[in-house]
N, C-alpha and C positions, 0 to 999 in steps of 0.2 A: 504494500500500500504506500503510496508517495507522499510523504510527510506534509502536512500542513504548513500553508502560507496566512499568515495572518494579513489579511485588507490592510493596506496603506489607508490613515487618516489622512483629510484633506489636506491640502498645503497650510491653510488660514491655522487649523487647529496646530498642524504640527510643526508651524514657526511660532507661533504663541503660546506654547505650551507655558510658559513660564509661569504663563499670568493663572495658571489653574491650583494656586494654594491652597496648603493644608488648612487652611480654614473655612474652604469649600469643603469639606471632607463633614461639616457636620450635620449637612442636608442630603438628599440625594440630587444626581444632577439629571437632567430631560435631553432626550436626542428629541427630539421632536420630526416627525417623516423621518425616521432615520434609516429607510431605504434597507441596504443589509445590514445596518450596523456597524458601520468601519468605524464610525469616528466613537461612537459610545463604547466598543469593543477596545479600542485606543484609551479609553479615560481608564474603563474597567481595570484594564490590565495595568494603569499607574495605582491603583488600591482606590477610585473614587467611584461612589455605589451608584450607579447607572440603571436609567428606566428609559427603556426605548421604544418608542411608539411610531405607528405605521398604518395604515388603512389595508396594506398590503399582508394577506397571511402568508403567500409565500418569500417576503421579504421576510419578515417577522422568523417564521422556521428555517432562513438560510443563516441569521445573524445568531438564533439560537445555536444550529450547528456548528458555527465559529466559534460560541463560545464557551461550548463544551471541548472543543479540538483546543484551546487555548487554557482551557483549565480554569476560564472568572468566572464571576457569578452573576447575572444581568436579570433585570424584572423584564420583563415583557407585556408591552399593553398593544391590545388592536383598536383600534379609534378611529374613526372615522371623522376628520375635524372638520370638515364642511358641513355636518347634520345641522341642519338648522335647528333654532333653538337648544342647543345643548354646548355644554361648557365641560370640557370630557377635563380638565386640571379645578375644578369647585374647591375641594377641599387640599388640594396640595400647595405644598410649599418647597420649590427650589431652590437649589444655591446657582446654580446654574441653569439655561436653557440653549441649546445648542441647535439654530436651525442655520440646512445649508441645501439651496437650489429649491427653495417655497416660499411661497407669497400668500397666504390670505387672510385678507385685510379684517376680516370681523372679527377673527383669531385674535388679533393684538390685544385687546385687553385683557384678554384672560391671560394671554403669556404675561401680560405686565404685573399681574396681580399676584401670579403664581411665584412670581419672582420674589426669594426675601429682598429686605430692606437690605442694600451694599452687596446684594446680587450680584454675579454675570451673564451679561447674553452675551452672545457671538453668534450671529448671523450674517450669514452670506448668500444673496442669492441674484439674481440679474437686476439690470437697471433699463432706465428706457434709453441708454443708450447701444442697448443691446438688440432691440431690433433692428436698426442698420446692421447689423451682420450678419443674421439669422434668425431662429428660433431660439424663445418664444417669443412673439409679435404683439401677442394679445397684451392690451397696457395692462387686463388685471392683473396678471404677472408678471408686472415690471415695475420696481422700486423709483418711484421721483426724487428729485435731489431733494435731500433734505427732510425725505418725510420719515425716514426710522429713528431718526435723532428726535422731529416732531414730536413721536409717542412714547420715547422712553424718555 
């Protein structure tokens, strides 16, 4: 059997590692869409206790299989964050929220809420200067200058 390769974390997380201190260590932290799991599977394996959420079940089952092959321990939620009316983080508290390549706008307060006080986010996802080159076009999934700083 061909030994396991652990997912590369994005660039953004894993030149900023720095800023992921032991005093985030006493919340858990949120991948939010976190796709397979690379970059929560990345946090896990530094000791910081990771919940990663996905609308995808077979995302969800491939980031588990990483990180059973990897030996962390990760919570896993299935969420659908576009359901209307529903607030899938109500009663949680983050030290972190880690979203990378998603946009939706109604979502933002409840990540803001979820967030402790002296929290971190790190998000990364396209801008509207990103249709000039391609996909995606659609402005709802394109960040305006200025508006993420807007709401946090």
């Amino acid at each position: 059997m061909p030994e396991f390769t652990p997912p590369e974390p994005d660039e953004l997380l894993r030149d900023h590692f720095f800023i992921f201190t032991d005093d985030l260590k006493d919340l858990p932290l949120l991948d939010l869409a976190c796709g397979d799991g690379h970059n929560g599977l990345f946090l896990s394996s530094k000791r910081f206790s990771m919940i990663l959420a996905d609308r995808s079940e077979d995302a969800l089952k491939q980031a588990e299989q990483s990180a059973d092959s990897l030996g962390v321990y990760i919570t896993l939620r299935h969420i659908d964050f576009e359901e209307k009316d529903s607030n899938p983080f109500e009663n949680d508290v983050f030290s972190a929220v880690l979203v990378f390549r998603y946009l939706h706008r109604p979502l933002i307060p409840q990540i803001r809420n979820s967030l402790r006080k002296g929290g971190l986010l790190m998000y990364e996802t396209f801008t509207t200067e990103q249709a000039q080159f391609g996909k995606p076009k659609n402005p709802e999934h394109l960040l305006k200058p200025g508006e993420l700083f807007s709401w946090f």
